[in-house]
C-alpha positions in Angstrom: -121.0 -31.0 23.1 -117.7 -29.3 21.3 -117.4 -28.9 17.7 -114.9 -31.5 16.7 -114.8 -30.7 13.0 -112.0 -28.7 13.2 -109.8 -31.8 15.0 -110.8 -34.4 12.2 -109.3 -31.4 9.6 -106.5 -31.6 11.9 -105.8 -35.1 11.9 -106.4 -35.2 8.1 -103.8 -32.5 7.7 -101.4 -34.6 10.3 -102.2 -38.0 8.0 -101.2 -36.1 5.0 -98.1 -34.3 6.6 -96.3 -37.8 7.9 -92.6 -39.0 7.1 -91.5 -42.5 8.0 -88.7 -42.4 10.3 -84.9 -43.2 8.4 -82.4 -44.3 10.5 -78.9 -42.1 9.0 -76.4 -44.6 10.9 -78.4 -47.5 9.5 -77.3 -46.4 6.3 -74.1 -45.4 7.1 -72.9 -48.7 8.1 -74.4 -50.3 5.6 -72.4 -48.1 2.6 -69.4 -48.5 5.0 -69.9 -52.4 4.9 -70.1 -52.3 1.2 -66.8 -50.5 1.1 -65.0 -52.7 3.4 -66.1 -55.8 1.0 -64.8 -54.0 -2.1 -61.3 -52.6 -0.4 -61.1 -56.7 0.6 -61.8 -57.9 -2.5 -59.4 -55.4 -3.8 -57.0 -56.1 -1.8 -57.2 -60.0 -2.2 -57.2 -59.5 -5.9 -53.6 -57.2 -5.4 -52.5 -59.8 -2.8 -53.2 -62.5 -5.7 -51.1 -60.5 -8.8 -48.6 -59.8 -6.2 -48.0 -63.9 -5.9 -48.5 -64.7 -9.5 -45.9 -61.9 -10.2 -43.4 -63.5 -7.8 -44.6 -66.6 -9.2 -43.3 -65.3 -13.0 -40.0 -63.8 -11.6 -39.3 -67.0 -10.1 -39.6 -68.5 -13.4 -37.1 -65.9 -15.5 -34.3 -65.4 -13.5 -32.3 -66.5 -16.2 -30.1 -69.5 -14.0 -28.5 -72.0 -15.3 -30.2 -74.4 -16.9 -30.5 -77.0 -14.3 -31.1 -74.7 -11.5 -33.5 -72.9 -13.5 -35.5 -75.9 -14.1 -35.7 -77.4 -10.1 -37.1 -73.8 -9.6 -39.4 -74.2 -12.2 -40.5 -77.7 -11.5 -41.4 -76.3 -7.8 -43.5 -73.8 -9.1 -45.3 -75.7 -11.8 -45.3 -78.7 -8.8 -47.8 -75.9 -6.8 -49.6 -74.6 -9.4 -50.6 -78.2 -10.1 -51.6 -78.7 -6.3 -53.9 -75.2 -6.7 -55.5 -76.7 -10.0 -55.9 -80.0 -8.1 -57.6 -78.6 -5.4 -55.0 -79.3 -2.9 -53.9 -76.3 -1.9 -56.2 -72.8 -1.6 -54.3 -69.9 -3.7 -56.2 -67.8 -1.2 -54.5 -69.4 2.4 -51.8 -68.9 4.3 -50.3 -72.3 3.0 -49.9 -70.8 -0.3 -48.3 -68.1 0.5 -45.9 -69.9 2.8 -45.1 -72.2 -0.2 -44.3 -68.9 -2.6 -41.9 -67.4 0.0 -40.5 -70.6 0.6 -39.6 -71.0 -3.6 -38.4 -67.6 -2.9 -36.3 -68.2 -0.7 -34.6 -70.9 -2.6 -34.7 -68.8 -6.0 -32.9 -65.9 -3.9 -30.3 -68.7 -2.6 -29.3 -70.2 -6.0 -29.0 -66.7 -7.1 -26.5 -65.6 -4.9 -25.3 -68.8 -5.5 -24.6 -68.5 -9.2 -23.2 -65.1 -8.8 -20.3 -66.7 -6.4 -19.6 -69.3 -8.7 -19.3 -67.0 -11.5 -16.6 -64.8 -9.7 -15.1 -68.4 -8.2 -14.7 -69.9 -11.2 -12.9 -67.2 -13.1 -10.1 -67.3 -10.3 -7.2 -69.2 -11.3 -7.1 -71.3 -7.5 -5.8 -74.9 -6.6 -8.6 -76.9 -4.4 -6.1 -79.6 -3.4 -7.6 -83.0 -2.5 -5.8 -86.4 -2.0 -5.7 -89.7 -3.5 -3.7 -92.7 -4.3 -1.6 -90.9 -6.1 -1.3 -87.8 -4.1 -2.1 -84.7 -4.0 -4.9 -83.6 -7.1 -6.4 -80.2 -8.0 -9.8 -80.6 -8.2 -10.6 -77.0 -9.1 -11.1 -77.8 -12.5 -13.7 -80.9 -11.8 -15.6 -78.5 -9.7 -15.8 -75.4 -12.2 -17.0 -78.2 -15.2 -20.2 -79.4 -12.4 -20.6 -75.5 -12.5 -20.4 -75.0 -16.4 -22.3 -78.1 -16.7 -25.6 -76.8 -15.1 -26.2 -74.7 -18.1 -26.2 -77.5 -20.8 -28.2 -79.8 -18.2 -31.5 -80.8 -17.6 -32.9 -80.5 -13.9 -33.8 -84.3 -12.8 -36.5 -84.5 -10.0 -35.3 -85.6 -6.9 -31.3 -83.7 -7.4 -30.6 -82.2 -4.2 -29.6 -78.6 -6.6 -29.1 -76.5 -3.4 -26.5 -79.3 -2.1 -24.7 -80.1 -5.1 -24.3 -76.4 -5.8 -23.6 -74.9 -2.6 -20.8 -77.7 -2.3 -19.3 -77.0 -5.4 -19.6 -73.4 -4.1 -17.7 -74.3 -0.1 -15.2 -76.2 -2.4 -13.9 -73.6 -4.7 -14.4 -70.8 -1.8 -11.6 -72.9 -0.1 -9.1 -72.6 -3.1 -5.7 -71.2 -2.6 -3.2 -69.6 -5.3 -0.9 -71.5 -6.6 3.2 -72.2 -5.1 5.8 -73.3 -6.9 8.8 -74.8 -5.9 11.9 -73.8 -7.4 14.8 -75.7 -7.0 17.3 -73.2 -7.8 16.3 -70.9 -4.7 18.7 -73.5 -2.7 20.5 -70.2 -0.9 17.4 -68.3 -0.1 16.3 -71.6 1.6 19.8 -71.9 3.2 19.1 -68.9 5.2 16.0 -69.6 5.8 17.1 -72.6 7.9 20.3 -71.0 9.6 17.6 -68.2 10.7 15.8 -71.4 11.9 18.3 -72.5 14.2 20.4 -69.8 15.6 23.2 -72.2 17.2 23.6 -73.4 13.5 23.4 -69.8 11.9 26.1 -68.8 14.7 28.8 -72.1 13.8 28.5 -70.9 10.1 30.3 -67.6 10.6 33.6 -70.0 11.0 33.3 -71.1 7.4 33.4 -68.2 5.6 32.5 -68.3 1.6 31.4 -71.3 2.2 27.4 -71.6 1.1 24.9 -74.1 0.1 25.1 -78.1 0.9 28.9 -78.2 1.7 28.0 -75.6 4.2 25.9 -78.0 5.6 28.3 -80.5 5.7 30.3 -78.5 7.7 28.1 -78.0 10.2 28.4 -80.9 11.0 31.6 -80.5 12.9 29.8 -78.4 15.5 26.4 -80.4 15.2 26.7 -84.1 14.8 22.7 -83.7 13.5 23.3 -81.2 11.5 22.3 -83.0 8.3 19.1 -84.6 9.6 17.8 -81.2 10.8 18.7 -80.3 7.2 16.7 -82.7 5.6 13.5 -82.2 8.0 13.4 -79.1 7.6 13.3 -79.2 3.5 10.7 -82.0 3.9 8.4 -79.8 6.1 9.4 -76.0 5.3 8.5 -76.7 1.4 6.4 -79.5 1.7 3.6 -76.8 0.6 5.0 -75.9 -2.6 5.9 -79.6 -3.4 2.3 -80.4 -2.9 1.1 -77.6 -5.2 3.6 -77.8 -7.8 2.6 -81.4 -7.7 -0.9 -80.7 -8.7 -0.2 -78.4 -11.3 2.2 -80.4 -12.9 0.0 -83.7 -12.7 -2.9 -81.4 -14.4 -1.1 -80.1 -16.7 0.8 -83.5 -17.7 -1.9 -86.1 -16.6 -1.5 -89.2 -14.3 0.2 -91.5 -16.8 3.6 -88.8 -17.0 3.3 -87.6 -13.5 4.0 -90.9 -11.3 2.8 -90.5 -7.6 3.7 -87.6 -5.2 6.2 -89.6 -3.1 8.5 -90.2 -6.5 7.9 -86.6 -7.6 8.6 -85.4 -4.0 12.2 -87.2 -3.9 13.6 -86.0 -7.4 12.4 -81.8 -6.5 14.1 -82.2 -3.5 17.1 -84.7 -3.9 19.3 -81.6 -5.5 18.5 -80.1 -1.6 19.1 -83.5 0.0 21.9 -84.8 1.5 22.4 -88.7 2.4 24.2 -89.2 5.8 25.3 -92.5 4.9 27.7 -90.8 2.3 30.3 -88.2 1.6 28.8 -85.5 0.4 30.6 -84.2 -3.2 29.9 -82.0 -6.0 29.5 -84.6 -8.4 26.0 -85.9 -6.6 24.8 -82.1 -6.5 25.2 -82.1 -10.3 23.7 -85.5 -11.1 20.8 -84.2 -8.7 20.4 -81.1 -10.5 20.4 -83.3 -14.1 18.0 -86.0 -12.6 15.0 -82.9 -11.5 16.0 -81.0 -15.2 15.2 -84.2 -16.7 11.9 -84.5 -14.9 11.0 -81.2 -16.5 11.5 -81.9 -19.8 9.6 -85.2 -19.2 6.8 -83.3 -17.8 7.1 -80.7 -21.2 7.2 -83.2 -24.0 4.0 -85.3 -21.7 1.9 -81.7 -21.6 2.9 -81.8 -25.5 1.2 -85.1 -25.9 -1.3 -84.4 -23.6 -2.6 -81.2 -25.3 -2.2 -83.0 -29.2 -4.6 -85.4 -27.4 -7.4 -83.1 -27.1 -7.8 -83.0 -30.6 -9.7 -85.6 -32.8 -10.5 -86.3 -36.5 -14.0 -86.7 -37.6 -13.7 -88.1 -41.4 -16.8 -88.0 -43.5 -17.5 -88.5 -47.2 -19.4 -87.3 -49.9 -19.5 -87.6 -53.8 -19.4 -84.3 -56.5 -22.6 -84.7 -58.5 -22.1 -85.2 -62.0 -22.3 -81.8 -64.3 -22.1 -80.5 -68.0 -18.7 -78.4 -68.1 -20.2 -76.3 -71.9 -23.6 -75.8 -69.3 -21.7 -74.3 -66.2 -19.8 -72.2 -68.5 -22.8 -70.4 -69.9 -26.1 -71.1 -67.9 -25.7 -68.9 -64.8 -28.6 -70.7 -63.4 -27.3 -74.2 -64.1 -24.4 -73.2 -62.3 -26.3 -71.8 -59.0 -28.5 -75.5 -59.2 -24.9 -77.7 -59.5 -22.8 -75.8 -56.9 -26.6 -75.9 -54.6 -26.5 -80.1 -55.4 -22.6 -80.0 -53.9 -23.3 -77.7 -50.6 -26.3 -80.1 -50.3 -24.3 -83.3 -50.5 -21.5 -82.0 -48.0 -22.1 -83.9 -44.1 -21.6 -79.9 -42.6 -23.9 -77.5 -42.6 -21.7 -74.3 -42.3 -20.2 -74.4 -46.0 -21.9 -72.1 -48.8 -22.5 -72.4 -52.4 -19.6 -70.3 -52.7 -17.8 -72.7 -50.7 -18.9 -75.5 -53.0 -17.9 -73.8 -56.1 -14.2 -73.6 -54.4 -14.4 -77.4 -53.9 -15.7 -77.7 -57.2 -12.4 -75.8 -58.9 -10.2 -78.4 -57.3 -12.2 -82.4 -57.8 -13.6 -83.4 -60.8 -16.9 -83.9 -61.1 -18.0 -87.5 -59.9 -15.0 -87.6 -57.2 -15.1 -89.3 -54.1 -13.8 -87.0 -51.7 -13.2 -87.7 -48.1 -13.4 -84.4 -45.5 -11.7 -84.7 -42.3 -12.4 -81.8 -39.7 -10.3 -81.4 -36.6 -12.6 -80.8 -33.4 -11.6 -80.1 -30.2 -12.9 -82.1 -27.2 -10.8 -79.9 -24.7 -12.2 -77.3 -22.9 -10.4 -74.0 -23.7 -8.5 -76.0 -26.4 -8.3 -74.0 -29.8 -7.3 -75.0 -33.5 -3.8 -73.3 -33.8 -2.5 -71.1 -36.5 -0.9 -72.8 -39.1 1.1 -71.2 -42.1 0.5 -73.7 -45.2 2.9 -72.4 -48.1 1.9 -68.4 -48.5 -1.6 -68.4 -46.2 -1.8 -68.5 -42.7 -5.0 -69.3 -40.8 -6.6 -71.5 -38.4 -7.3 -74.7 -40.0 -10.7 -76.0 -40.5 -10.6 -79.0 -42.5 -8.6 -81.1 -45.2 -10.2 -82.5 -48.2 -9.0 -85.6 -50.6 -9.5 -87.8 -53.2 -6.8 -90.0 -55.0 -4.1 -88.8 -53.3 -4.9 -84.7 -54.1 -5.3 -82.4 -50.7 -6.8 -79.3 -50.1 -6.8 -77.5 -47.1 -9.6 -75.4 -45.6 -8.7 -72.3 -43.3 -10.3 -69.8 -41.7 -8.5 -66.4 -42.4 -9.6 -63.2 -40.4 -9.4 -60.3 -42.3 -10.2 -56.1 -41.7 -12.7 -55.2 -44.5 -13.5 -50.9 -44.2 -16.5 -49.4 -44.7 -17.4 -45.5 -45.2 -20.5 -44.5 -43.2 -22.6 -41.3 -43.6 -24.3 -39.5 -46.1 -23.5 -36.4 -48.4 -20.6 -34.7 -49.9 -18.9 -33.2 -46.6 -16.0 -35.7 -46.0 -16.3 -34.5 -42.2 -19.7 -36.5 -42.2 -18.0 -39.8 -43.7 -16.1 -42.0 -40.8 -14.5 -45.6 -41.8 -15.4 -48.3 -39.8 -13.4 -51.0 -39.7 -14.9 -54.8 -39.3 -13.4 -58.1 -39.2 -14.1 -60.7 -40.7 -13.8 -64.4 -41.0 -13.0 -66.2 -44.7 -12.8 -70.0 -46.0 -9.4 -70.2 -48.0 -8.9 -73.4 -50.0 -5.6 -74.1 -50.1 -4.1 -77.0 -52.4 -1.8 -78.6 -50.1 1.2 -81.8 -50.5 1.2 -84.9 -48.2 4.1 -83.2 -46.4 1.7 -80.5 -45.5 -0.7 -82.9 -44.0 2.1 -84.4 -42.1 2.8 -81.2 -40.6 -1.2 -80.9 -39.6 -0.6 -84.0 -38.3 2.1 -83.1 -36.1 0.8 -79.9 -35.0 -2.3 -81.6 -33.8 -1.5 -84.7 -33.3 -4.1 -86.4 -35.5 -4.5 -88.9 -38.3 -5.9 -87.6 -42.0 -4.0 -89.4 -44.1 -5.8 -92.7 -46.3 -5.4 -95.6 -44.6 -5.2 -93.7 -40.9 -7.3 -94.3 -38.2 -10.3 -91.8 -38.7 -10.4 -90.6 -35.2 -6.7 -90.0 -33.1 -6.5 -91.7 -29.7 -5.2 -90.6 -26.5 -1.6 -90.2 -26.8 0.3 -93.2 -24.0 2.9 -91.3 -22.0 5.3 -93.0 -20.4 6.2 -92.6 -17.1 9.2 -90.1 -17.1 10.4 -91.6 -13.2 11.0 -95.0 -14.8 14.6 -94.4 -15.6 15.3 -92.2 -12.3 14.3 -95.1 -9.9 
């Protein structure tokens, strides 16, 4: 029988000697698994930032206000959805609905950025009403200036009302005039009109304008009437435009209708077939559309006095100890402090108040009228009140005693830099804005009357009203 001691050492040394078996692409796969899930987890996390981000740019675009806040409202109106569970901030649905306020947010951009460049041109938008023709460029650039002073209300279709405004003022055209002096230049436009005409007026040499015209007639029995049509339709353009302007510049009340404003720009070009034509009815012509433009002046007078109002306020001087504000320094700062504080405005100093102080008596009742504006682009004038000129601010009475307030601009210089080298110094000049007070007579506030067409004077109305223009056709038809 073999020895078999030396196989069991054998198989001892074998037991001893073994490895399990590790599968290398096992664990391959498994690290590369573990990889994958962190580079998507990444990823999702990136994908996430990169919404919230858009999210947050969405929000401070820096709009107007009322377009600023329908964007907002759409964003905070998702982000309420997420928090509500209605919506997955990790689906495609989310994402859709980010690119989709995008979108808008890139829209209303562009948008603003045309209005902006729109509404600094100086273009007619001519629409129609009873009246005729109206430029409604204005109206539209005011929706536009509006929407930063306005609140977004849910449920405004912003994109519409914007993008309109936008189509409408996109449409505008510049501005014609007509000019009724430009009679010859219009002459020859016509004769180059009708060539049989143009050729017949080469008989009646130095012989121009409406007694040409007449003449004409000779050779063209409807020479007048082809006249007359072609002034209606040749510068019915520039009636219609010169119409707008003048009815926005004057307002409806002086303007009268197109129709009647039509007939008086072109009756000096007009000539009535029923009649003999004579210089006399050119002249009267000429005098009736002159008129018309001094009517439409003095109604743009009125009309621009109108867009200023009084507001009149009142307020009392405290009571003080003339020996004490004389002497105490700090009795003085607490007194002239009690006066700012009792003055309805909150733009006037202490130094103001001791200026106020100088001219009432302690105790007065004085009465402070300050002339606003309520038209856009309107501006208090300058007005020269005895040796100051300025732009008036305010007047202030009591028993009968006035005292202007004006705002005086003035250059104050300044040295800048340091050491004794002059080459190092350099003046800087700055402007600045001063209240004068100004002790003023009642003829004075007349003239602040005039100039802005307001009341300040006791017993006046405390706020102007509209100036009434009359119609300047009235006495034409």
């Amino acid at each position: 029988m073999a020895d078999l001691s030396a196989q069991l050492v054998r198989g001892k040394q074998a037991a001893f000697q073994y490895k399990p078996i590790v599968s290398e692409d096992l664990s391959w796969l498994a690290r590369t698994e573990n990889q994958r899930n962190y580079l998507e987890s990444q990823a999702k996390q990136k994908e996430q930032q990169d919404l919230r981000d858009q999210l947050t740019k969405i929000q401070q675009l820096g709009l107007p206000k009322e377009m600023q806040g329908y964007l907002n409202s759409q964003v905070d109106d998702l982000i309420g959805k997420v928090r509500a569970g209605e919506i997955d901030p990790q689906s495609y649905d989310f994402r859709s609905a980010i690119a989709g306020i995008g979108g808008e947010a890139n829209q209303l951009n562009n948008i603003n950025q045309n209005l902006k460049t729109l509404a600094a041109e100086n273009k007619q938008v001519i629409g129609f009403d009873d009246l005729g023709a109206k430029d409604f460029a204005p109206e539209l650039k005011n929706q536009y200036f509006s929407a930063f002073d306005t609140d977004y209300v849910p449920g405004t279709d912003i994109m519409g009302k914007y993008s309109g405004v936008q189509s409408a003022l996109n449409s505008g055209t510049e501005a014609v005039k007509f000019d009724p002096t430009k009679l010859d230049t219009a002459l020859k436009n016509f004769l180059d009109r009708n060539q049989e005409l143009s050729a017949a007026a080469s008989k009646f040499p130095g012989v121009t304008g409406l007694v040409l015209i007449k003449k004409l007639t000779s050779v063209d029995p409807d020479a007048v009437n082809k006249w007359n049509t072609f002034v209606d339709e040749a510068y019915g353009i520039d009636i219609t435009s010169s119409y707008a302007t003048d009815r926005r510049t004057a307002g409806d009340k002086a303007i009268g209708s197109q129709e009647e404003y039509g007939k008086i720009r072109t009756n000096p070009w007009k000539i009535d077939e029923r009649t003999r034509m004579t210089d006399f009815q050119v002249r009267e012509d000429v005098e009736v559309s002159a008129e018309l433009d001094l009517a439409l002046a003095k109604a743009k007078k009125n009309l621009d006095k109108a867009n200023f109002t009084v507001v009149s306020d009142s307020f009392e001087l405290p009571e003080a100890v003339p020996e004490r504000l004389e002497t105490d320094e700090q009795y003085q700062n607490e007194v002239y402090q009690k006066i700012a504080d009792s003055i309805p405005s909150d733009d006037l100093s202490i130094e103001d108040a001791k200026q106020i102080y100088n001219y009432f008596p302690a105790g007065a009742a004085i009465k402070q009228s300050l002339i606003t504006t309520t038209g856009e682009g309107k501006e208090l004038s300058k007005l020269t009140l005895g040796e100051q000129e300025g732009v008036i601010d305010r007047v202030l009475s009591s028993d009968g005693k006035y005292v202007a307030v004006i705002n005086v601009t003035e250059v104050e210089k300044e040295i800048e830099g340091e050491g004794d080298n002059i080459g190092d110094k350099k003046v800087i000049e700055k402007k600045i804005t001063k209240k004068m007070y100004v002790p003023i007579e009642e003829i004075d506030v007349r003239k602040i009357e005039e100039n802005y067409g307001v009341s300040i004077l006791d017993g006046a109305t405390e706020e102007s009203s509209t100036s009434i223009v009359t119609n300047p056709f009235a006495q034409t038809n």
